[in-house]
Every structure is written in C-alpha cells, then in structure tokens.
MOPAC internal coordinates of N, CA, C and O (Angstrom, degrees):
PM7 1SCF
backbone

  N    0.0000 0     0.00 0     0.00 0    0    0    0
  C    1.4503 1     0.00 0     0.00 0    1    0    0
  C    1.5282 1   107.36 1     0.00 0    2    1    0
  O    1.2310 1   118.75 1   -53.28 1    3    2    1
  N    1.6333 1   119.99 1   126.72 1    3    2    1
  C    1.1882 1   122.10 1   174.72 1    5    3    2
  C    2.1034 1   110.68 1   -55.90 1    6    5    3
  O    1.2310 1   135.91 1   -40.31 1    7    6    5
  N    1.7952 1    86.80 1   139.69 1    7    6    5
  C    1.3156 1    85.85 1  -165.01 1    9    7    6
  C    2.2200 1   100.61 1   -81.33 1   10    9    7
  O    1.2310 1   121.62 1   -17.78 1   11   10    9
  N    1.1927 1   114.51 1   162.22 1   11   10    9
  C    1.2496 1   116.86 1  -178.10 1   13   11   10
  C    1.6151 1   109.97 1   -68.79 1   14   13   11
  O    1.2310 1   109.22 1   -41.43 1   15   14   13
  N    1.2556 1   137.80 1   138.57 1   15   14   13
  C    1.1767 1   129.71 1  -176.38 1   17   15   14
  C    1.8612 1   104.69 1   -84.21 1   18   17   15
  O    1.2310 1   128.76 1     3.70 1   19   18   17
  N    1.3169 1   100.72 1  -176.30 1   19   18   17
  C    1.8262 1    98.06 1  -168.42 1   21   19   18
  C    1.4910 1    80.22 1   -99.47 1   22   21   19
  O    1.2310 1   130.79 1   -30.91 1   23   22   21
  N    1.4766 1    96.78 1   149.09 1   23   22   21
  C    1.6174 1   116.69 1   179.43 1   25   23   22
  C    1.3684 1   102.36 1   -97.34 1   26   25   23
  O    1.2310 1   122.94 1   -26.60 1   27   26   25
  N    1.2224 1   111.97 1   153.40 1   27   26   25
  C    1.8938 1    99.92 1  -176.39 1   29   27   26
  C    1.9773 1    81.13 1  -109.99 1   30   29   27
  O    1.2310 1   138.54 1   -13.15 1   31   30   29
  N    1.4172 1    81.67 1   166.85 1   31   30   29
  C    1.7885 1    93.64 1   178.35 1   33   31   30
  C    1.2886 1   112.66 1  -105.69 1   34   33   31
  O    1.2310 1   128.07 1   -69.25 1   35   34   33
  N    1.2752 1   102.08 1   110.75 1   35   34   33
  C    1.6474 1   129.11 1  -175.59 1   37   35   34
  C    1.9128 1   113.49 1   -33.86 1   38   37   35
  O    1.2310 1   135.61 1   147.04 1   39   38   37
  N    1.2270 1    87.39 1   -32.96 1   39   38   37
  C    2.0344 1   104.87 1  -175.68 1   41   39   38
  C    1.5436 1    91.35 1   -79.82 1   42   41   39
  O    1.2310 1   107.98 1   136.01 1   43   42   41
  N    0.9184 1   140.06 1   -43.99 1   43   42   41
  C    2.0435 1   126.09 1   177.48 1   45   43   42
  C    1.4019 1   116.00 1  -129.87 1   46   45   43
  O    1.2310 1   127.12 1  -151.67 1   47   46   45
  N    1.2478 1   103.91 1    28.33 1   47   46   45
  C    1.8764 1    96.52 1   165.87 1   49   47   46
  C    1.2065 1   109.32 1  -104.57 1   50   49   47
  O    1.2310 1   124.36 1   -28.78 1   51   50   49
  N    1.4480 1   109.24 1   151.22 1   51   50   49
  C    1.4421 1   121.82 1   170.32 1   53   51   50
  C    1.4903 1   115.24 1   -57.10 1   54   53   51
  O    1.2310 1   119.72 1     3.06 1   55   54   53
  N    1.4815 1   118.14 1  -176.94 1   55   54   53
  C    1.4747 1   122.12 1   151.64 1   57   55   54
  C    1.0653 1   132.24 1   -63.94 1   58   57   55
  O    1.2310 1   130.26 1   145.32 1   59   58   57
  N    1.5661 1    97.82 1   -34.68 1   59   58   57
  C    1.6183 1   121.37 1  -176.76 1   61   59   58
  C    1.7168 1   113.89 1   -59.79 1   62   61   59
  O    1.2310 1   127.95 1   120.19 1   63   62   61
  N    1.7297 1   102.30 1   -59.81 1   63   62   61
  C    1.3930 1   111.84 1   148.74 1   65   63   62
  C    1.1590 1   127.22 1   -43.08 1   66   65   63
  O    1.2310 1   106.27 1   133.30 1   67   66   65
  N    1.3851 1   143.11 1   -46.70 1   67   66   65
  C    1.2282 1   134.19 1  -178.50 1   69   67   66
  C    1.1543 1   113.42 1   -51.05 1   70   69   67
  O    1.2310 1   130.34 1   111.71 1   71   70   69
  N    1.7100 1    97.66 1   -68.29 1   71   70   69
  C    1.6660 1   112.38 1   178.33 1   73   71   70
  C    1.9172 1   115.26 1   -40.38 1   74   73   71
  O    1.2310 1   125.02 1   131.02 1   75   74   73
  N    1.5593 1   107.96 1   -48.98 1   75   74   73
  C    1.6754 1    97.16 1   168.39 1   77   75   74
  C    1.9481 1   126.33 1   -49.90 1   78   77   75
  O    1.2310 1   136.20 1   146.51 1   79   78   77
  N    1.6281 1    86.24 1   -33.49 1   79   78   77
  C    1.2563 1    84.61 1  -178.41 1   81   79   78
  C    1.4490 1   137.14 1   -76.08 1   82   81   79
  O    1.2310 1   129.55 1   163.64 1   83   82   81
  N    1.7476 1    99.20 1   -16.36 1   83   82   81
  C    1.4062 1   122.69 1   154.04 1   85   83   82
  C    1.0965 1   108.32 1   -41.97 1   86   85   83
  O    1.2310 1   119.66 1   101.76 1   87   86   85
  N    1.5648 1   118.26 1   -78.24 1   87   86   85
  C    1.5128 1   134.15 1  -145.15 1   89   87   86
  C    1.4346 1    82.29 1   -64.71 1   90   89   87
  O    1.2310 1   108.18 1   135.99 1   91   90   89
  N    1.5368 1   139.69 1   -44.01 1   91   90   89
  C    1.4748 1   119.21 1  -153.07 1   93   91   90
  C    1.6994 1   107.70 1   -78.96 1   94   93   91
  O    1.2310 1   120.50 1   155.83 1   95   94   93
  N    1.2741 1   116.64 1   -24.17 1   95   94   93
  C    1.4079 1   134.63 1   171.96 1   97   95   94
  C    1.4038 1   105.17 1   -69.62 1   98   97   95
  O    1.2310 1   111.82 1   148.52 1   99   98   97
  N    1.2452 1   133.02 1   -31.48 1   99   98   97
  C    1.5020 1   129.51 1   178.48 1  101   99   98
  C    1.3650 1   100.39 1   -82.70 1  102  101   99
  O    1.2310 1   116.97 1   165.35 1  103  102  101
  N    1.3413 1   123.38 1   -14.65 1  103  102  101
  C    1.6512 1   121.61 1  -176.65 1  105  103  102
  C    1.4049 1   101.51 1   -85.77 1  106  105  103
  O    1.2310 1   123.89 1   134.44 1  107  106  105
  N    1.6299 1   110.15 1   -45.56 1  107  106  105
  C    1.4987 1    95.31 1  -167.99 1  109  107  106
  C    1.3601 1    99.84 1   -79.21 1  110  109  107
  O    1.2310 1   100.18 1   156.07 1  111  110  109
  N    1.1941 1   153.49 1   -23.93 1  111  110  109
  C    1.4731 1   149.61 1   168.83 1  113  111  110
  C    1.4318 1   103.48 1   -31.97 1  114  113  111
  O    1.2310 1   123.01 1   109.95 1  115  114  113
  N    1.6705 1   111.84 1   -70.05 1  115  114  113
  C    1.4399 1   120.72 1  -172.28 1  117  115  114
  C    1.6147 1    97.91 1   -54.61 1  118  117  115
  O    1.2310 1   118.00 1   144.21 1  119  118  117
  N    1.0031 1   121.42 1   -35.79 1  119  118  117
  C    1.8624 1   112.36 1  -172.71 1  121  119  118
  C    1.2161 1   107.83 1   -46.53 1  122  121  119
  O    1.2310 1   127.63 1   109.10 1  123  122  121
  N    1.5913 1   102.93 1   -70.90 1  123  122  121
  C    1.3395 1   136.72 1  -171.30 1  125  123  122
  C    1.2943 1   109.75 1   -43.18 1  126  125  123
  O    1.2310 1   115.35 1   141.64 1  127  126  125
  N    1.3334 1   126.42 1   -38.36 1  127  126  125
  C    1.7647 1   121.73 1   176.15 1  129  127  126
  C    1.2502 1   100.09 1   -81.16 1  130  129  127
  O    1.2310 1   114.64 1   155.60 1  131  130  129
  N    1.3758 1   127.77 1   -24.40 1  131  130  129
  C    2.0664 1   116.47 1  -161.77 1  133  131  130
  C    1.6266 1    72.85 1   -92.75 1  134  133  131
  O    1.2310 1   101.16 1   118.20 1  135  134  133
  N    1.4202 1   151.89 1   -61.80 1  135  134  133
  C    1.4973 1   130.19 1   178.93 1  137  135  134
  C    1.1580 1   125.95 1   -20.68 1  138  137  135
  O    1.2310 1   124.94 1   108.50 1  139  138  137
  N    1.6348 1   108.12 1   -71.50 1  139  138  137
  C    1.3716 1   106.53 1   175.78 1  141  139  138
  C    1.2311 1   130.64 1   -70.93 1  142  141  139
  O    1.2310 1   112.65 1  -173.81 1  143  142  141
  N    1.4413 1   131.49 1     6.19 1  143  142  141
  C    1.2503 1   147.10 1   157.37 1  145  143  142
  C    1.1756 1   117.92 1   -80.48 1  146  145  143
  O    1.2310 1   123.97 1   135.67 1  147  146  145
  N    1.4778 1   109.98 1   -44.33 1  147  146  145
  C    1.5266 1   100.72 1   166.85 1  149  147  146
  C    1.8428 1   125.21 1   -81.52 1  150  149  147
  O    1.2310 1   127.84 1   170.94 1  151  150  149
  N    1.2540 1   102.52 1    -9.06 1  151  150  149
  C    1.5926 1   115.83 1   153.71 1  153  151  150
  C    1.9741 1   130.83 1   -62.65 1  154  153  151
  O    1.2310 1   137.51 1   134.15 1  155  154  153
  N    1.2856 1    83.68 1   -45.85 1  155  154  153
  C    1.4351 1   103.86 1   161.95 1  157  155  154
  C    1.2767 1   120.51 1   -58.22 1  158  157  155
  O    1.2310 1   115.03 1   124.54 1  159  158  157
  N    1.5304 1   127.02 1   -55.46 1  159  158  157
  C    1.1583 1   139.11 1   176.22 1  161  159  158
  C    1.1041 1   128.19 1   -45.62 1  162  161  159
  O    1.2310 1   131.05 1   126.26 1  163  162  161
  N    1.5263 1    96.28 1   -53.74 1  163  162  161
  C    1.9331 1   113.64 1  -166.33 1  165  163  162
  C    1.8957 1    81.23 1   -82.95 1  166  165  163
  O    1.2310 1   103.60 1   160.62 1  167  166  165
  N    0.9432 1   147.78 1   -19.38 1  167  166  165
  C    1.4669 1   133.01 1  -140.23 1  169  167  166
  C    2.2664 1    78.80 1   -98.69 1  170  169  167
  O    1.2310 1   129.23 1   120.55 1  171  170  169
  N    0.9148 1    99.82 1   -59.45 1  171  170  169
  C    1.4621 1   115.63 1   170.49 1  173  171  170
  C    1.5444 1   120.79 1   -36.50 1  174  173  171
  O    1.2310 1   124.07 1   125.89 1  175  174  173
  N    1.4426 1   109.79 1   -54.11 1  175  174  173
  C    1.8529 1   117.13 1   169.93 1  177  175  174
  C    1.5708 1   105.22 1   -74.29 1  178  177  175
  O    1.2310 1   118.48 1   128.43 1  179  178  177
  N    1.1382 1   120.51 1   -51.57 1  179  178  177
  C    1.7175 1   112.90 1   177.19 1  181  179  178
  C    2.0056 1    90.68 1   -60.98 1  182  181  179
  O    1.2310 1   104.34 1   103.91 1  183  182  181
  N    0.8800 1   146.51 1   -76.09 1  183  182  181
  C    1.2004 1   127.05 1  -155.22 1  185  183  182
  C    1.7148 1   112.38 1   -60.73 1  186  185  183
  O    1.2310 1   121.86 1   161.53 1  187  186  185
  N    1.7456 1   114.04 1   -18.47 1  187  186  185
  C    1.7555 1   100.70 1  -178.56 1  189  187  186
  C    1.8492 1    89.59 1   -80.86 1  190  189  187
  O    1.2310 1   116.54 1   142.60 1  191  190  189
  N    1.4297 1   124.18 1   -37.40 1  191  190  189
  C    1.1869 1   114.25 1  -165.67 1  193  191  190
  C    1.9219 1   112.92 1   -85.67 1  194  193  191
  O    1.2310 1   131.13 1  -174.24 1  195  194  193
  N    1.3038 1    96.13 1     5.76 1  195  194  193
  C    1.7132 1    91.31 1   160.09 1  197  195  194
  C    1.5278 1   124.25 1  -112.73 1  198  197  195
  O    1.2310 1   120.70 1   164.95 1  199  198  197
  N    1.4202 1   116.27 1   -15.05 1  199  198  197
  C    1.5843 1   132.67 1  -176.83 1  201  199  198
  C    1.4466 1    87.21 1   -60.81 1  202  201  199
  O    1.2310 1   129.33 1   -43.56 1  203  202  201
  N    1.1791 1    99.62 1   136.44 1  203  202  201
  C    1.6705 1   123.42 1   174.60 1  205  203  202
  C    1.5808 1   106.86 1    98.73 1  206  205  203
  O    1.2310 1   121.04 1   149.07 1  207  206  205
  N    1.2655 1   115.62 1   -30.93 1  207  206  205
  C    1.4163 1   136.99 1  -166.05 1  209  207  206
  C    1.5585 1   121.00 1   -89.22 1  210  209  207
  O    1.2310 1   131.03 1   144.77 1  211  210  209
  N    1.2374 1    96.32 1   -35.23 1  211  210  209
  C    1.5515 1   126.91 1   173.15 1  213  211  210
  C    0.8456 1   156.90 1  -125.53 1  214  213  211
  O    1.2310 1   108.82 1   -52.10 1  215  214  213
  N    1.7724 1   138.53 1   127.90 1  215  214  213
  C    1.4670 1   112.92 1  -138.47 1  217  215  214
  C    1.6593 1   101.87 1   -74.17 1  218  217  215
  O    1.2310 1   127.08 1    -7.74 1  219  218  217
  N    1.9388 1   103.98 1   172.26 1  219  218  217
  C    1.3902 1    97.03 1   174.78 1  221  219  218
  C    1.4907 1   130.70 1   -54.13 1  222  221  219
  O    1.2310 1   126.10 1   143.97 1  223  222  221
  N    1.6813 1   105.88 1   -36.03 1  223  222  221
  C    1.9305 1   119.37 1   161.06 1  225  223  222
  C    1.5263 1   106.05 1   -43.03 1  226  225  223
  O    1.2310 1   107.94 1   138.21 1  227  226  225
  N    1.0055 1   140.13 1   -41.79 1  227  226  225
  C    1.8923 1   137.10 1  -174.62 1  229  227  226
  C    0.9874 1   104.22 1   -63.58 1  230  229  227
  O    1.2310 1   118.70 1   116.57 1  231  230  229
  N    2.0093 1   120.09 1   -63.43 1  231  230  229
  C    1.2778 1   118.57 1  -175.58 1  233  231  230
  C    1.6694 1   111.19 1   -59.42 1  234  233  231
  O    1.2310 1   123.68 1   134.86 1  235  234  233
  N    1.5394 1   110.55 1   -45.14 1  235  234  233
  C    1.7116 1    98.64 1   168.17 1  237  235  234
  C    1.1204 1   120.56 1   -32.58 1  238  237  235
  O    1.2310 1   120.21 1   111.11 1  239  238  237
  N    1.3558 1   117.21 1   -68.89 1  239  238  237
  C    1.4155 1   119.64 1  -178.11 1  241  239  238
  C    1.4452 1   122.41 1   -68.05 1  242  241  239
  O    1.2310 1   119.60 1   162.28 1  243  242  241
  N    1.3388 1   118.36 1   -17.72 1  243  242  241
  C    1.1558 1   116.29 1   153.20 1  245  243  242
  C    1.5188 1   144.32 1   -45.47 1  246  245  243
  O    1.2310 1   126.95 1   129.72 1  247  246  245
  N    1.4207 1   104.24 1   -50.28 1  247  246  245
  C    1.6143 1   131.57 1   171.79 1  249  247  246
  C    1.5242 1   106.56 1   -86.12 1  250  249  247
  O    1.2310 1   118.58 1   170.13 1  251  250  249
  N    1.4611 1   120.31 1    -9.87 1  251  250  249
  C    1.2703 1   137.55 1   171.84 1  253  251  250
  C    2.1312 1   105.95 1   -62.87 1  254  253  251
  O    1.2310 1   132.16 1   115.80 1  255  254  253
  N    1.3764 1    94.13 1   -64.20 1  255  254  253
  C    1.6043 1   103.42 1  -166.50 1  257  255  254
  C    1.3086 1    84.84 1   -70.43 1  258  257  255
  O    1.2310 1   113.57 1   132.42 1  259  258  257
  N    1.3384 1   129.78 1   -47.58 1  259  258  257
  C    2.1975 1   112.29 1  -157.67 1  261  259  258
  C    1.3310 1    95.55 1   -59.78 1  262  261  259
  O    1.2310 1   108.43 1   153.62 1  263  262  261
  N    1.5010 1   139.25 1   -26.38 1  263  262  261
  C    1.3248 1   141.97 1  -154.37 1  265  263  262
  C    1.8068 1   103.82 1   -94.88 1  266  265  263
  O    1.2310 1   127.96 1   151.25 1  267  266  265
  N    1.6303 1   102.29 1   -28.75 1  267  266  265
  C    1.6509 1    94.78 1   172.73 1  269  267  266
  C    2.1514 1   107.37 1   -95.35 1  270  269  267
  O    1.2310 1   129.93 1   165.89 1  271  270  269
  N    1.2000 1    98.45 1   -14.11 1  271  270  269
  C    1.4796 1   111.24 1  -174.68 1  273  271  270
  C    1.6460 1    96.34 1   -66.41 1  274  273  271
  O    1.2310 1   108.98 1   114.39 1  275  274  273
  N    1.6906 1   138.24 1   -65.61 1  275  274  273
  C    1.1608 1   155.49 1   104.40 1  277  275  274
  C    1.3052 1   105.49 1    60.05 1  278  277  275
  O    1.2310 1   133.82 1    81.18 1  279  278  277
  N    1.5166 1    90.90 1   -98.82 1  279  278  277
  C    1.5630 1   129.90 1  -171.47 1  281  279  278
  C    1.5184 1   109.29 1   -54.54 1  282  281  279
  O    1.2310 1   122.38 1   121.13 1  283  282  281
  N    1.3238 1   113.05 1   -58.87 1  283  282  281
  C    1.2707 1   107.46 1   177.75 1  285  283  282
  C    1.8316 1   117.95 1   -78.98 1  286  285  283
  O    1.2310 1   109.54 1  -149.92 1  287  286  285
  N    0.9390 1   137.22 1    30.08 1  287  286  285
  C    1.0623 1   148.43 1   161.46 1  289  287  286
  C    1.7581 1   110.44 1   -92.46 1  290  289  287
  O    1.2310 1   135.26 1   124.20 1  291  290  289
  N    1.1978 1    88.08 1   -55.80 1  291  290  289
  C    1.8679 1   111.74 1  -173.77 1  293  291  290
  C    1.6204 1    90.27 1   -63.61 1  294  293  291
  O    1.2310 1   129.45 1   141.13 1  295  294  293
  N    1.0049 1    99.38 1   -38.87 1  295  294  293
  C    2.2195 1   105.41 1  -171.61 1  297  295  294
  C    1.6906 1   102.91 1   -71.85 1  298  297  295
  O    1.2310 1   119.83 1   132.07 1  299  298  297
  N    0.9861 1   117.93 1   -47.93 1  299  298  297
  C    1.1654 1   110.76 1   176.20 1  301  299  298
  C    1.2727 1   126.13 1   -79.12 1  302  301  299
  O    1.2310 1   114.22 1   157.67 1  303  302  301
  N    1.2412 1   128.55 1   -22.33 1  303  302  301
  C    1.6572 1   147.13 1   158.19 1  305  303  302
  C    1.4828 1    99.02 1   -45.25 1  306  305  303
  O    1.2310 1   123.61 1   120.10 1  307  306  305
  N    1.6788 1   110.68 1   -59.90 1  307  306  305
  C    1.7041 1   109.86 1  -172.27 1  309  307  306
  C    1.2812 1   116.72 1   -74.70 1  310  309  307
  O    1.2310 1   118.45 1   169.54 1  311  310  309
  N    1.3039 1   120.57 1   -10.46 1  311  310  309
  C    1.5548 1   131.70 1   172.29 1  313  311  310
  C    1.8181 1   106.22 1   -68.95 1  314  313  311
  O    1.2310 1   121.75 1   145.83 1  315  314  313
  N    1.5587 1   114.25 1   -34.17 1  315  314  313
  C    1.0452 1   125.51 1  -175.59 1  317  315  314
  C    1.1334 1   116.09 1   -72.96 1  318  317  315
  O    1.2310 1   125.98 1   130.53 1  319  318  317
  N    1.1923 1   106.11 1   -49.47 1  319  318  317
  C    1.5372 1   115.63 1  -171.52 1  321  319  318
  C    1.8249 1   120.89 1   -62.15 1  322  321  319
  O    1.2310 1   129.92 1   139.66 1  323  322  321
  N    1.9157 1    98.49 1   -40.34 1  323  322  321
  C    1.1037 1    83.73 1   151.84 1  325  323  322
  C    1.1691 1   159.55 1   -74.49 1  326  325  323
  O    1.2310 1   132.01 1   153.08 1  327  326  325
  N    1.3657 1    94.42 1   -26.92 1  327  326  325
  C    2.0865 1   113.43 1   159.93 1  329  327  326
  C    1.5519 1    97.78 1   -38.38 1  330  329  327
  O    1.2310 1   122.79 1   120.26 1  331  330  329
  N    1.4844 1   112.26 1   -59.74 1  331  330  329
  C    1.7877 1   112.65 1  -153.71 1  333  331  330
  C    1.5151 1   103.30 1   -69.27 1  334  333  331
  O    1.2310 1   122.06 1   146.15 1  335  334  333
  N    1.6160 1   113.67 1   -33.85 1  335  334  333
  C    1.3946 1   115.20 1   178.74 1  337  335  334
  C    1.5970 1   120.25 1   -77.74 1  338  337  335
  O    1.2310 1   120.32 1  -170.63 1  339  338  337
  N    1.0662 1   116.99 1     9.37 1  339  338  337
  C    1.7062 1   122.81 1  -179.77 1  341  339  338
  C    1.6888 1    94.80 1  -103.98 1  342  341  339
  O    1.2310 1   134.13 1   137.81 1  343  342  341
  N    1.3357 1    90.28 1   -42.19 1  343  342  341
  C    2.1808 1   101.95 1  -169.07 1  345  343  342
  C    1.4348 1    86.41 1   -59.36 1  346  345  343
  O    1.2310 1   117.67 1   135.71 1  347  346  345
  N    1.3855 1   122.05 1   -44.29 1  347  346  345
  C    1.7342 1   113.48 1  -165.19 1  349  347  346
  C    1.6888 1   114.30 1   -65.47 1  350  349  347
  O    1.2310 1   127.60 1   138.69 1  351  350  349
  N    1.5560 1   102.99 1   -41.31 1  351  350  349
  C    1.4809 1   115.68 1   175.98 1  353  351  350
  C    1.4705 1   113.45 1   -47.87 1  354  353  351
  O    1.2310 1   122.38 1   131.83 1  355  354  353
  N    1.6034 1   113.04 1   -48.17 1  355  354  353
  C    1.4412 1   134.35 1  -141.66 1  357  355  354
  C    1.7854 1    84.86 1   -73.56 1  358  357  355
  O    1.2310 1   129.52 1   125.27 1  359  358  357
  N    1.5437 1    99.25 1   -54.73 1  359  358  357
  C    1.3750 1   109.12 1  -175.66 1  361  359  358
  C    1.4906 1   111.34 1   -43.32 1  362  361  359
  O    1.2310 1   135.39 1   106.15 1  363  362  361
  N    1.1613 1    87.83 1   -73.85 1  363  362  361
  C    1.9546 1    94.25 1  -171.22 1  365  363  362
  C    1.5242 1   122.57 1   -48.12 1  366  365  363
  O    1.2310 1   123.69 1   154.78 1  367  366  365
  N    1.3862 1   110.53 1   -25.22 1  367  366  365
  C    1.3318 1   123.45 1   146.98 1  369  367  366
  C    1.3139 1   125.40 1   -36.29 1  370  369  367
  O    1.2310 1   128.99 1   113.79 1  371  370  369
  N    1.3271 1   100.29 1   -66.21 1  371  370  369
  C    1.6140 1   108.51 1  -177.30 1  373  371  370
  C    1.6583 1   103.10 1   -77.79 1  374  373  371
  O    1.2310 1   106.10 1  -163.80 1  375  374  373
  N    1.0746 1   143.41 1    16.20 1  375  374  373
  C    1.4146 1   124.38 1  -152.42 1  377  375  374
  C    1.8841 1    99.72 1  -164.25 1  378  377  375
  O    1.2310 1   119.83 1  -155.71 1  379  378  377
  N    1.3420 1   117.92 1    24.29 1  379  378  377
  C    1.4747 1   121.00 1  -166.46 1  381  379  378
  C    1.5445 1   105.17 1   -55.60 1  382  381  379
  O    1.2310 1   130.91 1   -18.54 1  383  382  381
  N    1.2756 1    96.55 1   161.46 1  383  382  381
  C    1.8914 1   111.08 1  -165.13 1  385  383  382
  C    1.5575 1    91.72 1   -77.11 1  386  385  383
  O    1.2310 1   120.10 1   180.00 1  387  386  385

C-alpha cells in the first residue's frame, strides 16, 4: 500500500512547500490507483485460477478481502486528502491574493 506523503502545515509553510506537497500528493494519488489495480487484478487471477478448485465460500471470501484490501486504500487516500485539503485552506487563509 502506497505510503501517505508528509503534509506540510498550511499555518508555516511556504509556497514552495505547499507546491512540493502537491506534487507529492499527486504521486501518491497515481500510486494509489496502480495499487488498487494491481489489487484488483491479482484478486481476479487467484479467483480464475481457483474456480473449479474452490468452494463457492473461498471465492466469497476471496473477492471478500480484495474488496476490504481496495477499500481501505481508497479510505486512507480520502483521509489524506482531507488533511492536505484543510492544510490548503489554512494556507490560503494565511496567504490571500
């Protein structure tokens, strides 16, 4: 799981900082979708290469974990975003055009 990048704090970061902290938030975004894509994927080949093999309860629980594996990726991404989107507010607050 892509790790969360450091949020800078909107009340004493620069622009310069902000702006890094963008670009590092646009990185973990891009992570976070090729993760859960590659979660999706593998969750998909273990289930074509166990069907027949395994009862229907396995594959449940199978498509069960990729769906909490998934989710909590996406959950913690949106946990981020709001941290980064308050730091952005806080900023522009302190820093009006």
């Amino acid at each position: 799981m892509p790790l969360t990048p450091d949020i800078p704090d909107g009340a004493s970061a620069t622009t310069q900082r902000m702006l890094e902290g963008q670009r590092a938030f646009k990185a973990y975004d891009a992570d976070t979708v090729t993760y859960t894509k590659c979660v999706d994927s593998a969750i998909d080949q273990l289930t074509r290469e166990a069907t027949g093999h395994a009862s229907a309860a396995d594959l449940n629980d199978l498509a069960a974990v990729g769906v909490r594996v998934h989710d909590t990726a996406i959950e913690q991404e949106q946990v981020a975003a709001d941290s980064f989107n308050l730091q952005v507010r806080t900023f522009k607050a302190k820093h009006p055009k």
